[in-house]
C-alpha positions in Angstrom: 11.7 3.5 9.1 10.2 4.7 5.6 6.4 3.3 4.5 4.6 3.0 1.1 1.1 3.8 1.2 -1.3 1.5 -0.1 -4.5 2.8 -1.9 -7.6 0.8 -1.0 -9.9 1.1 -3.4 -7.3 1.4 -6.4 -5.6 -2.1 -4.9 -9.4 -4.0 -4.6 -10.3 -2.2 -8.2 -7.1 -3.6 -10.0 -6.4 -6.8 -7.9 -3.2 -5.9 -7.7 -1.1 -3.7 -4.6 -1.7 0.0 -5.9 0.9 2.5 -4.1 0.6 6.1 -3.6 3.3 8.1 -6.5 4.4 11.1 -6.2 2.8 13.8 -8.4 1.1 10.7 -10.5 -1.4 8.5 -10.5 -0.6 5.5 -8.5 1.7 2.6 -9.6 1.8 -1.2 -9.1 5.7 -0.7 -9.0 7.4 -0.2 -5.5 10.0 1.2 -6.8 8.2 4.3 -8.3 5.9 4.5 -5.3 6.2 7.7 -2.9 7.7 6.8 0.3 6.8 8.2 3.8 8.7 8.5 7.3 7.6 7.0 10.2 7.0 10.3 11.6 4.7 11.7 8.7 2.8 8.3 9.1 2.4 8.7 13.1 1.2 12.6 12.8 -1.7 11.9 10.0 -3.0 8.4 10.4 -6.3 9.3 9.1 -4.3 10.2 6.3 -2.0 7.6 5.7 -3.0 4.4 7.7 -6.9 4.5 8.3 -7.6 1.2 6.9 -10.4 1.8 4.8 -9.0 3.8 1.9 -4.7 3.9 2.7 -2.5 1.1 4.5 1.0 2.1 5.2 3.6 -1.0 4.8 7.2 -0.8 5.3 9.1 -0.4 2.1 11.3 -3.4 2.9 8.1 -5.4 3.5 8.7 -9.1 2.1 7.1 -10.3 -0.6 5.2 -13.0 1.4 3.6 -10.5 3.7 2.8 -8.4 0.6 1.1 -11.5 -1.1 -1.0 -11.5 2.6 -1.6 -8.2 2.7 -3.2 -8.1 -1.0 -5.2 -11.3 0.1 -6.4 -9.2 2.7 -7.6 -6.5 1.0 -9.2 -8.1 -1.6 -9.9 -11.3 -0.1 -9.0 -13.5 -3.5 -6.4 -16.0 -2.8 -6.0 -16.2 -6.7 -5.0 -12.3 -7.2 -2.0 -13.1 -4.4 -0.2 -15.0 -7.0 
């Protein structure tokens, strides 16, 4: 399984899912976001999944579970849309 790696801060800041890129600032674009195996993920948590400033999601996350993952970051039902 492969992950994309939420930023935090940048997600709550914009209102919008902000993913880690590779070798650029991060991107509201899944497509251009850096993806991560499961194994990378498991050996650096703290890194990659610590809650407070990463979340790692699975890159075929749906769309719904995207829109309730943003709501739960930023807690604003209205920036879900």
């Amino acid at each position: 399984m492969n992950y994309h790696i939420i930023n935090v801060p940048a997600t709550r800041a914009a209102g919008v899912l902000m993913y880690w890129a590779p070798g650029k600032p991060d991107t509201p674009d899944p497509q251009r976001a850096m993806i991560v195996s499961e194994d990378q993920v498991n050996r650096s948590l703290e890194r990659y999944d610590n809650g407070a400033t990463t979340r790692a999601v699975l890159c075929d996350t749906q769309p719904a579970e995207l829109k309730n993952i943003l709501i739960s970051i930023t807690g604003k039902q209205e920036n879900a849309a």
